[in-house]
N, C-alpha and C positions, 0 to 999 in steps of 0.2 A: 197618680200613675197606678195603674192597676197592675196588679202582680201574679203571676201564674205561677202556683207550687205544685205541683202534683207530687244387724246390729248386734253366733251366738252364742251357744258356750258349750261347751264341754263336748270334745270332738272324739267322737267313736270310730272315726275312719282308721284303716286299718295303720296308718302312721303312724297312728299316737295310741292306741288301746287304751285309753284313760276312761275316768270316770268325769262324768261333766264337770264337778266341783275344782280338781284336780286339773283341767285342763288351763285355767287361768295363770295356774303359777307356773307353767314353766311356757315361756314366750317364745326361749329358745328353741324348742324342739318345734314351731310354728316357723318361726323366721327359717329353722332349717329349711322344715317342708318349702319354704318358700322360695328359699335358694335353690333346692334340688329340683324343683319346679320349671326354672329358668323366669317365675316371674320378678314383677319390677317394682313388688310394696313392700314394706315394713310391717311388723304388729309390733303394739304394743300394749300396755296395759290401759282402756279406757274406761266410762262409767259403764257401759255398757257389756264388760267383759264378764261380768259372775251372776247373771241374769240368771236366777233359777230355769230351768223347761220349762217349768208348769207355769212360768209367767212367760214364757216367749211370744205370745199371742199379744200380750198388752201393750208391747214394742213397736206393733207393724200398724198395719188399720188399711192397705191398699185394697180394696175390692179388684175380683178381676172383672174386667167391663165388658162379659160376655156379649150381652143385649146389644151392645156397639156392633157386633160383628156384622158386617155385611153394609153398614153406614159406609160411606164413601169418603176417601179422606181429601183434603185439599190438594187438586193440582195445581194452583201456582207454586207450590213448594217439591213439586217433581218435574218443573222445569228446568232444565240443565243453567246453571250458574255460577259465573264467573267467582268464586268467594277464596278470602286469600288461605294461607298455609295455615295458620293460626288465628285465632277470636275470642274474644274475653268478655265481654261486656263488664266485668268490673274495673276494668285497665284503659280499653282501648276508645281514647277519647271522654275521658271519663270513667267513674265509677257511679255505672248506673243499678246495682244490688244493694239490695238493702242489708242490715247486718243479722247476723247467724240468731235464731232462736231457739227457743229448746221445748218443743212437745211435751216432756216429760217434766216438768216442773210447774208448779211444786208436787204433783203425782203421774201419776204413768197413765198415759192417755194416748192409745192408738188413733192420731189425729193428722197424719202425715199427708192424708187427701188434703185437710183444711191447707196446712203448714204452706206445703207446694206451691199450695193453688193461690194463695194472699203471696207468697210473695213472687208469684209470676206478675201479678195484678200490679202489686207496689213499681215492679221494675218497670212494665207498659208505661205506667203512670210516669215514671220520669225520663222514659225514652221518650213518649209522646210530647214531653212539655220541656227537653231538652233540659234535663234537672239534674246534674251530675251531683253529686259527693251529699244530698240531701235525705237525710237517715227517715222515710215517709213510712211511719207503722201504723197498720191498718189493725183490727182487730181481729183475728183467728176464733178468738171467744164468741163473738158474734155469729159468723162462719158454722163453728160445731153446735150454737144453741138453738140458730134462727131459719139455714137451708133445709133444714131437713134429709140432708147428703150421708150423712151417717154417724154416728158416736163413737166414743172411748175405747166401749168393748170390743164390739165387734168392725170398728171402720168406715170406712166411706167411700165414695165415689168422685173423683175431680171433676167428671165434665158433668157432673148434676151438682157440683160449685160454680162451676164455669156458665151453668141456670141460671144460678142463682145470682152471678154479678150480674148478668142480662137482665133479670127481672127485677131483681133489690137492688142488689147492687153491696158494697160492703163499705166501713168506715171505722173510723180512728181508734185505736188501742183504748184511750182514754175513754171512749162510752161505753166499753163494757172490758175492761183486763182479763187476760186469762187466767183461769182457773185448772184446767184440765181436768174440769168433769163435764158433765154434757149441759148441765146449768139450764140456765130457763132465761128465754127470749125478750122477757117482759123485762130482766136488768135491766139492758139495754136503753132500753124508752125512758126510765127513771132515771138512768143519768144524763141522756142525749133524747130529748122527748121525738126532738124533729131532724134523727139520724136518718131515714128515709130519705128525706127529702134533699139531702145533702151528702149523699152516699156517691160511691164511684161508680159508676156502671159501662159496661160495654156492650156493644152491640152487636155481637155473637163470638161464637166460637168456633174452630176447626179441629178437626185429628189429621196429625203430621202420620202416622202410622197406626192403623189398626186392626191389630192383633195378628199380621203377617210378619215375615220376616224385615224387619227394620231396614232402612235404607237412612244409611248416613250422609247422602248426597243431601235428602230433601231435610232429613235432621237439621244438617250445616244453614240451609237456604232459608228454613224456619227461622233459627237463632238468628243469622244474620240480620233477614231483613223484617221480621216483627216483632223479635225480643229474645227472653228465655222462654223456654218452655219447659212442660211438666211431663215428668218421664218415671213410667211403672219399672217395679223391676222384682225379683225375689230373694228375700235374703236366708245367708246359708251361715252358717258359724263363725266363720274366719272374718268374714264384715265387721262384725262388733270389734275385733281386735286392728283396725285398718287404721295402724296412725302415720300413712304418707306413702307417697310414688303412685303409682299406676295400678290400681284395683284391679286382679281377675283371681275369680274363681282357686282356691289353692288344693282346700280339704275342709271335712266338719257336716255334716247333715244340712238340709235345709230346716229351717227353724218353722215352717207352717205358716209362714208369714210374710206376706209383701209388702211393696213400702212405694210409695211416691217422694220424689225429688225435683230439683230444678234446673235444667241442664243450664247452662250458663257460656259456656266459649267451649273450644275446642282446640286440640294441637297435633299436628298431623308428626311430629318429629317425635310428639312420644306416643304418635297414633292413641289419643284417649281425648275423651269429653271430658269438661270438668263440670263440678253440679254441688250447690251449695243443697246442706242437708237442715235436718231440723233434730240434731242432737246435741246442741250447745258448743262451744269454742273450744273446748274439752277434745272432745274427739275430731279423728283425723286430723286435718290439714288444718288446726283453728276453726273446722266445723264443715270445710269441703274436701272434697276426693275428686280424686281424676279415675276414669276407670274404660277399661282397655275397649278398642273396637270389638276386638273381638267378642267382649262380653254384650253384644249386641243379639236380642229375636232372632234366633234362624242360625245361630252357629253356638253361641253363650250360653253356661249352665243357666248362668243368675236371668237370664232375659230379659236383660236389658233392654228397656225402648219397647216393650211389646202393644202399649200404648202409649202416643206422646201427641199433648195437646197445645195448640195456642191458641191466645186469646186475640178477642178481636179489638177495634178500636175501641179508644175510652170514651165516653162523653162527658164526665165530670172534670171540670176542672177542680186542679186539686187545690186542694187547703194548707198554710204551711204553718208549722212552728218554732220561732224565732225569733231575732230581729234581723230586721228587712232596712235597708237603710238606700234611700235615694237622694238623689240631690237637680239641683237646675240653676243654672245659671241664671242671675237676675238681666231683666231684659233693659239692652241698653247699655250696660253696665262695662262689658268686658271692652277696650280699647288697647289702643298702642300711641305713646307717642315718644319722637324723636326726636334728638338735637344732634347737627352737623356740625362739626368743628371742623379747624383746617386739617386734624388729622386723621378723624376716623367719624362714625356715626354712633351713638350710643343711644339706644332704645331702652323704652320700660313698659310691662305692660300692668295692666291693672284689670279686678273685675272682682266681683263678690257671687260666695256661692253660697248656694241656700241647702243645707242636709236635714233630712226628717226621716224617722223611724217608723216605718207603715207594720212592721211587721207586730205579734203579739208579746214580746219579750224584749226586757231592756240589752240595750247595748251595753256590755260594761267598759267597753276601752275600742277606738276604731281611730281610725288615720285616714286621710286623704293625702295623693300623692299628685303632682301638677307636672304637665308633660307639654310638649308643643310637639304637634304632628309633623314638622320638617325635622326630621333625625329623631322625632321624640326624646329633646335633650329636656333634662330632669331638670326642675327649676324650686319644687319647694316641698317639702313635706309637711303635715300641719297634723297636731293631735284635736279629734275633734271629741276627746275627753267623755263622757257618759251621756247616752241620749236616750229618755226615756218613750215607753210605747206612746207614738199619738200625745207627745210631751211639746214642750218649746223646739221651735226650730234654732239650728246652730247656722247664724251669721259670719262666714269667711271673708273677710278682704284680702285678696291678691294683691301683691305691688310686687313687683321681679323685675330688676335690670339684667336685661341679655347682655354675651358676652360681647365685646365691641366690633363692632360693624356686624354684626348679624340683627335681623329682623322678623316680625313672625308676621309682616304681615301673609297674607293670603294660607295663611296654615291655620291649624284648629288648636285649642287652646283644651287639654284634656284633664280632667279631675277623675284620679281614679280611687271611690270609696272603700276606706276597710281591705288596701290591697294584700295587706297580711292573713285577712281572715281572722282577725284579732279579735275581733267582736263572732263569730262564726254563724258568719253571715247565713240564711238559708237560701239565698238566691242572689248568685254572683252576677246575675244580670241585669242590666240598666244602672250598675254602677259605673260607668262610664258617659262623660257629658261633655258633647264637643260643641262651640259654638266658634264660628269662624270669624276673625280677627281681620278686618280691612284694609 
């Protein structure tokens, strides 16, 4: 059976008269500003809080996407659209985001165009192939060595990423790891010779807004209905120190430097987007922030959204890493039979099921649970103990007496693989195998 896987510092506003070094240790006089503000975040102390100035610049890397202006952005996403109060894509139905990573390790590398833009890609990919809680890491390294989009130093450009998945396309963490320098392309091919050829690609790209005043409507109708998308913005001082609530603008300079992110859901009850970043678990919210409408293009210091991209369909199907564990009922096999007494009927049913591990990784421990589709009443749990990759198939015999006078004929007979996730699984689908009982 075939399986488808797919930031500043040291604040001179006139609040705080400090000197940059000095502005990290006292949090307090920030949080004040922040209360007298009437805003709705917290600071606190993160890795990003005692960034010298003279390194402010190695933090950011967003290009602004002048050249873009006058490009047309997508109207299906400025059709008016029924979309609910709130949306998450890491929650709702699933967690379809991949988990937080960090630009800056193990050196500082203005790479936030890369960061954004792989993991809008990673989350397409498991929206596309309906792939929930599946951790899919693509390579970033790749991304900053091989599009040609931009470097370390000076930054880069998302939707000349968003080229680049059209034309190459991008793939696995494991063919070439991040470094965080700008590295050289030909790694790559030495550990993964025929990564091209197996690479993820999409077949175009849109801008949800650009370079006007943001519209949150088409924002909302983007994220809804093709995924996350990738969202410019400019950061100012008080950012680096953002560990929770609702991000706006408070006090502190702008730091000369812009940043790409990944909007992800949104919530109209704390009126903020939420957007997973690329500065580790560390900061903010375990690595995302929520931040206010109002810090939206056309009213927001930080201008927010002044570019926001989606990506188009994928065409690779993805590749998983795992164990993958299916099973099939032997043919023939699964029956019922029954004996009548003067008092009641007593049934039993029997069948054998066959489990194999397609995926690339041993199973260390999984279960199989036995159901019958009338009430779906429980009937057997069974350890199917350790199953190695593409190893021995594990042979089940079913025997289950139903409770008396009840019968299964014309119901389905349901084996549910690994319902624990004990073994963690990468693909919770097609563990389920119903064959119908006569």
């Amino acid at each position: 059976m075939k399986k488808l896987i797919i930031l500043l510092l040291g604040f001179t506003g006139v609040i705080f008269l400090l000197a940059s070094p000095s502005y990290s240790k006292d949090i307090n006089e920030l949080n004040a500003a922040i209360q007298a503000k009437g805003a709705r975040w917290v600071a606190k102390e993160t890795p990003l809080s005692n960034i010298p100035k003279e390194e402010w610049r190695k933090w950011g890397g967003a290009f602004e996407d002048l050249e873009l202006l006058g490009m047309p952005v997508d109207a299906s996403f400025h059709i008016p659209l029924s979309v609910p109060s709130s949306f998450d894509w890491t929650h709702n139905a699933g967690n379809f985001v991949t988990r937080i990573k960090n630009q800056h390790f193990p050196n500082h590398c203005g790479s936030c165009w890369a960061f954004a833009s792989v993991a809008a890609l990673e989350s397409k990919i498991l929206i596309s192939y309906d792939l929930p809680w599946v951790d899919l890491d693509l390579s970033e390294q790749m991304v900053l060595s091989c599009s040609g989009a931009g470097d370390c130093e000076k930054g880069g450009s998302a939707w000349k990423v968003a080229d680049f998945f059209k034309s190459t396309g991008a793939y696995l963490e494991k063919c070439y790891p991040y470094t965080a320098t700008d590295g050289d392309c030909s790694q790559a091919y030495t550990a993964c010779p025929n990564w091209q050829t197996n690479a993820y690609k999409i077949d175009g790209w849109s801008l949800v807004v650009n370079g006007t005043p943001a519209n949150l409507s088409a924002i909302k109708n983007a994220l809804y209905t093709n995924g996350p998308v990738v969202a410019w913005m400019k950061i100012y001082q008080d950012f680096n120190y953002y560990g929770g609530g609702v991000y706006s603008y408070t006090s502190g300079d702008y730091t000369g430097w812009n940043h790409f992110v990944l909007i992800v859901g949104w919530d109209d009850s704390r009126e903020a987007l939420r957007c997973k970043n690329s500065h580790g678990t560390e900061w903010g919210e375990e690595g995302f922030f929520w931040i206010s409408y109002d810090e939206l293009y056309g009213t927001g210091t930080t201008e927010f959204g002044k570019w926001v991209y989606a990506l188009g369909d994928v065409l690779q199907t993805p590749v998983t890493s795992g164990p993958d564990l299916t099973g099939e009922w032997q043919p023939l096999t699964v029956k019922e039979t029954c004996k009548t007494t003067s008092k009641t009927k007593k049934c039993k049913i029997a069948g054998t099921l066959k489990v194999h591990n397609t995926g690339d990784q041993n199973a260390p421990l999984s279960y199989v649970e036995i159901y019958l589709s009338n009430g779906e009443d429980y009937l057997k749990r069974t350890s199917l103990g350790k199953l190695k990759v593409n190893g021995k198939d594990k042979i089940l015999k079913i025997n289950r007496s139903l409770p008396a006078g009840q019968s299964a004929s014309g119901s389905d007979i349901i084996a549910v693989i690994d319902p624990g996730n004990t073994a963690v699984e990468i693909d919770e689908k097609n563990n389920v195998v119903y064959e119908s009982i006569p």
